[in-house]
C-alpha angles and dihedrals in degrees: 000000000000111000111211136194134187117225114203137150154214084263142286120350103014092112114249083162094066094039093052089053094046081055089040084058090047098059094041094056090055084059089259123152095229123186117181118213123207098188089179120035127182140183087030111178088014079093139330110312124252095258095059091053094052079043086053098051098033109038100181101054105123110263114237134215105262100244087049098046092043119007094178130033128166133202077225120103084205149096106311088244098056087041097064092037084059085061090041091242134117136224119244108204080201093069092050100055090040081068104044092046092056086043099055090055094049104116089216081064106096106141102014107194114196115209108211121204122246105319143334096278099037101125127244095181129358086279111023121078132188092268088046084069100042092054086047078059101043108209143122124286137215122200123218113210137162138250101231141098100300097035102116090054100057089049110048087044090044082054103045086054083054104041087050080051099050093227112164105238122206096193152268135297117201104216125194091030101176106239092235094046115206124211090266085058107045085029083067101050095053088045096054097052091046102056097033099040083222120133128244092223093168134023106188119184134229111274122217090208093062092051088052099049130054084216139002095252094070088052114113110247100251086046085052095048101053091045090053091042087052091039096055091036078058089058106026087056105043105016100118095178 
């Protein structure tokens, strides 16, 4: 049987992307057939999607049909609503699911990882958000924040949307950890967990070489090396899923 996760955020930017592949490492190294699906892509052809990047840094994830792995990308970097109004087409939660569903009974799924779009409460249709399609799924969810000033804010808001929803949430990864962490930055791990009940379940730092390149793919190979061994020790040693 497939296991799933939903991976969302505190909102855009926070780098749900890096964080999928780090979990996409983390299954790979345990001998698991992981496929990542991005039901909702925007800003396609502004820069590489946020499949190849996953595809860049984990190499041996499966490769999926397009329309499965994606069954909807925009030129847009928007909400996914204004992104299909701006092509003058609309999102059908249906099609979505249709694609999840046949993915989840594929037999070379073993780990399926599903990519959101900005946050929990970005809009797909008039009437259908981002948490709207992860409770259609039904699976668990994992929320990407930031280490920064915040913080705490945007997650505890981010879970109690979760929590009204009765989403089952897996836990939270803390993305763009300084790697010389001050008190503002390890105080708010330890707050978060402790008003929300939530695990802490990955802390990833911040990576020089993320801040150099516009995109991995113009990262010299040692560089990129080094940034995909630090990414997957973040995960092998605190992923609790």
């Amino acid at each position: 049987m497939t296991e799933s996760f939903f991976i969302t955020g505190t909102g855009t930017g926070v780098g749900k992307t890096i964080v999928t592949a780090g979990i996409a490492g983390h299954f790979l190294s345990q001998g698991r057939n992981v496929s990542v699906m991005k039901p909702v892509q925007t800003g396609e052809g502004k820069s590489v999607t946020d499949l190849e990047t996953i595809r860049t840094i984990v190499p041996g994830i499966n490769t999926l049909p397009k329309l499965l792995a994606t069954p909807y990308s925009f030129s847009l970097p928007a909400s996914p609503l204004l992104a299909a109004r701006s092509e003058n087409r609309e999102i059908n939660p249906e099609t979505i699911m249709k694609a999840f569903k046949e993915l989840s009974l594929r037999k070379e799924v073993d780990v399926l990882l599903v990519e959101g779009a900005g946050g929990l409460l970005v809009p797909l249709t008039e009437d259908f958000l981002m948490a709207d399609l992860i409770s259609e799924m039904n699976i668990p969810a994992i929320l990407v924040s930031t280490a920064g000033l915040g913080t705490v804010n945007h997650t505890l808001l981010s879970i109690e949307a979760m929590k009204k929803r009765n989403l089952e949430i897996a836990g939270i990864v803390i993305n763009k950890m300084p790697l010389n962490p001050g008190i503002v930055e390890k105080d708010n791990i330890k707050t978060i967990e402790r008003i929300c009940g939530v695990p802490v379940i990955a802390v990833v730092s911040e990576f020089d070489s993320l801040k150099k390149y516009k995109n991995l793919n113009d990262c010299p190979k040692n560089e990129f090396a080094d940034f995909a061994n630090q990414l997957f020790s973040a995960f092998k040693i605190g992923i609790k899923v």
